[in-house]
N, C-alpha and C positions, 0 to 999 in steps of 0.2 A: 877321376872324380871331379877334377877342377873344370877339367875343358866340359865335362855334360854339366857341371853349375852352371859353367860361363851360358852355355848353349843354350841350359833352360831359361835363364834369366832374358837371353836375348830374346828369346818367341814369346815368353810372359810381356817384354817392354812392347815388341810390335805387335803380341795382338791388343794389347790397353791402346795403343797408339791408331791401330786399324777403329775397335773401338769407340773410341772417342769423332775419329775422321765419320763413321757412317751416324752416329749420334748425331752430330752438327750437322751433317749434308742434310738427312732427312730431317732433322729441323728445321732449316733453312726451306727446303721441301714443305714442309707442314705449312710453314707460317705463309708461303707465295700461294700457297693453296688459298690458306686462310683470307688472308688480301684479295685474293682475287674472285672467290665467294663476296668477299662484303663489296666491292666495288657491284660484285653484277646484280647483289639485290640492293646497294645503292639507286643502281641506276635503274632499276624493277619501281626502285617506291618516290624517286626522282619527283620530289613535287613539279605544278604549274607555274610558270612565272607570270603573272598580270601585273601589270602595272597601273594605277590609279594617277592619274594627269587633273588635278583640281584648277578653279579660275586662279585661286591664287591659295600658296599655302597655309599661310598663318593666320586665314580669315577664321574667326570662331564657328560658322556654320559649316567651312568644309572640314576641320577639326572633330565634328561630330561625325559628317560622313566615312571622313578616315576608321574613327573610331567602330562603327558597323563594318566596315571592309576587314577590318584588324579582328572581329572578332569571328565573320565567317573565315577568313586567312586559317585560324586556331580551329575551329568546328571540322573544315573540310580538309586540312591539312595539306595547303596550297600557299602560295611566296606573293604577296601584295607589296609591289614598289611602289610606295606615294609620296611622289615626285612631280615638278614643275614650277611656275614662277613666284615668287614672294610676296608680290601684289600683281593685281590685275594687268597682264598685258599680252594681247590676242600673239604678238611676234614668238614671244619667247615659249605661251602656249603651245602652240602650232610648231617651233621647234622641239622643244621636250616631246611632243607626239613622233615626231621626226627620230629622233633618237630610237626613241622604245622600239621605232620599226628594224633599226638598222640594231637594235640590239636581239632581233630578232624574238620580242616575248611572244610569249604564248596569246597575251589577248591585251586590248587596249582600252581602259573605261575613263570617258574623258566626258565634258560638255560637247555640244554643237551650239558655240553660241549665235554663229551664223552663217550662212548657208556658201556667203562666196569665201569668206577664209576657210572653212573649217570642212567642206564636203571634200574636196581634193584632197586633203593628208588621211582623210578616215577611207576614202576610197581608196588610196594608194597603199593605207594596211590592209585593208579588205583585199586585193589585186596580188599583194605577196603571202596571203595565205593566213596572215594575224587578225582574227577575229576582231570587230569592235564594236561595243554597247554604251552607248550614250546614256548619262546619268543627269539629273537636276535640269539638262535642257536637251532637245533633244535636235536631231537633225534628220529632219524626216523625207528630205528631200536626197539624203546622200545614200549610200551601199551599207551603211549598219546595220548591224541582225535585229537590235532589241532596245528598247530604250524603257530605264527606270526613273521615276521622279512624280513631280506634281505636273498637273492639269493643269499649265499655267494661267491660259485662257479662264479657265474657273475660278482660279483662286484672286486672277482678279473681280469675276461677276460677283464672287462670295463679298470681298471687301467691298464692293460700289453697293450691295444689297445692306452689309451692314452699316456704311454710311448714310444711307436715305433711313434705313431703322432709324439710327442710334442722334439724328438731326433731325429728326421727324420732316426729312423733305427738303430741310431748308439749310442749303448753304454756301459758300462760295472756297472752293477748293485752290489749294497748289497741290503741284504734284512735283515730289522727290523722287527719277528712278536712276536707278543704280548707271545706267550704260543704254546710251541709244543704238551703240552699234550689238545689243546683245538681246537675240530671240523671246528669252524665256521674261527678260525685263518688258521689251515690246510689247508681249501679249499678257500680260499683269497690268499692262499702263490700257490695254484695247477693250480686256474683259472689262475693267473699270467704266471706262468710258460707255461700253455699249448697255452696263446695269442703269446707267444714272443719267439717257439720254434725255429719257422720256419724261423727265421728273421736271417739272418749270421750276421747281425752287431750289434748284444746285445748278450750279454755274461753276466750270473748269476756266481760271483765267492764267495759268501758267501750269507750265510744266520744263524743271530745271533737271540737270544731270550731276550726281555725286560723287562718280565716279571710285564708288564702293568705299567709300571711307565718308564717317565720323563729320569730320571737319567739312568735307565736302557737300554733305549733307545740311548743316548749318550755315554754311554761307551762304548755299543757295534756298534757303528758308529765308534769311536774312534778307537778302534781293530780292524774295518773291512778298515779304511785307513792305519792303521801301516800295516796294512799285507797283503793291495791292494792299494798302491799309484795313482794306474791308476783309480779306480773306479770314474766314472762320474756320475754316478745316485743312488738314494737311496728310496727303496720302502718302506713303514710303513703300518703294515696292522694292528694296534690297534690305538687307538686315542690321545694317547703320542706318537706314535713311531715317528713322523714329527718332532714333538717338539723337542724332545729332539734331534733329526737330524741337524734341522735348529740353534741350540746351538751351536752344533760341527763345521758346516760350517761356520759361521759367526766367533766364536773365531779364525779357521785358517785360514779366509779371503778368502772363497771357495764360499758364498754368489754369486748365480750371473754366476754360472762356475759349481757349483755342481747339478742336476738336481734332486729336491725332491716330493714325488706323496703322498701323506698319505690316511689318512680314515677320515670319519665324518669332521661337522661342530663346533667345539667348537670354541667360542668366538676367543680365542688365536688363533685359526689355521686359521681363517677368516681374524685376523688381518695380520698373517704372509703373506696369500697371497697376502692383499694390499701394504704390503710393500716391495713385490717380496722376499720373506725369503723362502717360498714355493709355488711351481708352480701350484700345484693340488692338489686336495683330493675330496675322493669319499664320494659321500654326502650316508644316511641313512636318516631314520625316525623316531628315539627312540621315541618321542613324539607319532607316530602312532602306534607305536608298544603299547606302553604302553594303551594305548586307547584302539584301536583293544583288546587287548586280556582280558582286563576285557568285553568288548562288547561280545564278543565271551563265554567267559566265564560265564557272565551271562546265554545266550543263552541256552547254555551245560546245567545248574542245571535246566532249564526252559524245560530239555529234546526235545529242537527244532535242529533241522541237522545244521549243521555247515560245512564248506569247511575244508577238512583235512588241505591245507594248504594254506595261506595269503601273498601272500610277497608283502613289501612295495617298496616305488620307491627307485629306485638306481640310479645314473648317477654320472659324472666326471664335477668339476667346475674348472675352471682358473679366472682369474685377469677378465677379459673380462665379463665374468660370473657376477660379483660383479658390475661392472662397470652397465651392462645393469639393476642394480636394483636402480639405481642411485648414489652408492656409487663414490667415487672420491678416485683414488689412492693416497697415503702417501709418503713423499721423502726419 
């Protein structure tokens, strides 16, 4: 009786023991299954990578375009890197571009600010198979599929049109623009110029560079009154150039007497205009831009046709403008 206890106890302990070993195995079994399912419909739902390359990052208008790329990025359920330099500088643009190719993304949406820096790196992602869609300027001379943004040619004719309006004809201009080595400023500063040829009572006697800031814009407002006392109007074809215009005017107490037309809608330029600091400024659609072209760019990897090019609204606001949104002017 003792040796079959002994015995049974032993095949009781080795089969728990057996048991237990195929428990654990095909556990082990289950979970590598389990893993290895979620890996392959990871890689089933594997978003896009696109990367967003702005002039500079912490400008408040490319902020806004971030902001529409961010929210198709969430809508279409696709990966937006926005990434590149901290202020304005075509080198380190043109590197960051450089990158995104060697990091192999799926697509690149960048400016074209002009044709001899910036066609060579969009054609050489184009050449390795990485789509690219030029946003807010466009590069129409290079191998990119699609370009979103403003008409920039227009949205200068718009402001030269609302300057002879809003002067009734008569006046004598500076001109603030962002970057002379950069396309979409060029033809802001040409549409101007070819609205307001014909007019004998506006006369252009300077045109300075602000190099997309603030201060730069002010100084060369400042320069362009030391060495045109008579100028009564001041055009700004970047999204500081007002700013920093309406600085100048107000310190020499020209507020009111100096006639100023900028670009875009930034908070601060909205405000100036209700407080009569600035008369106008021509709206854009960074946000649509930004949108648009991850939309578009999905589409692209999706290999569906696409409109070579997009342009968003353009128009000229005033005080009035603001007014009809129910805003109430400032004293």
């Amino acid at each position: 009786m003792g040796f079959l206890r002994r015995l049974l106890t032993t095949v009781l302990c080795l089969g728990f023991i057996a048991a237990v070993f195929f428990s654990v195995y095909f556990g082990m079994k289950a979970l590598q299954f389990g893993d290895t399912v979620m890996k392959t419909e990871a890689k089933a739902k594997r978003t896009y990578h696109f990367v967003l390359v702005p002039e500079e990052m912490d400008n408040d208008y490319w902020r806004l375009v971030e902001k529409g790329a961010r929210a198709a990025e969430k809508d279409f359920g696709v990966t937006v890197e926005y990434t590149g330099p901290e202020k304005a500088d075509t080198e380190q643009h043109i590197k960051t571009i450089d990158m995104a190719i060697a990091s192999k993304a799926d697509g690149i949406i960048t400016q074209g600010l002009n044709e001899k820096a910036f066609d060579p790196i969009i054609n050489k992602a184009m050449q390795k198979g990485i789509p690219v869609v030029t946003v807010d300027t466009d590069s129409p001379t290079s191998e990119r599929i699609a370009y979103v943004g403003t008409d920039n040619y227009y949205a200068g004719v718009l402001a030269g049109k609302a300057l002879i309006h809003d002067t009734k004809g008569k006046a004598v201009v500076g001109i603030i623009t962002g970057r002379f080595d950069a396309a979409h400023q060029r033809l802001r500063v040409q549409g101007f110029r070819d609205a307001v040829k014909n007019v004998p009572g506006i006369k252009i006697v300077a045109i300075e560079e602000s190099k997309i800031t603030r201060i730069g814009a002010a100084e060369k407002a400042s320069k362009i009154l030391d060495e045109h006392p008579d100028v009564t109007a001041f055009y700004g074809t970047s999204a500081l150039d007002a700013i920093g215009i309406s600085q100048v005017a107000e310190k020499r107490h020209l507020t009111g007497s100096l006639y100023i037309i900028g670009f875009d809608t930034l908070p601060e330029t909205l405000n100036l205009i209700r407080t009569r600091k600035i008369d106008a400024t021509v709206t854009q659609q960074p946000y649509e831009m930004g949108y648009k072209s991850v939309e578009l760019m999905l589409d692209i990897v999706k290999k569906k046709k696409v409109p070579e090019i997009t342009n968003t609204e353009t128009r000229v606001i005033h005080l009035q403008d603001l007014l009809h949104k129910g805003d109430a002017p400032q004293p």
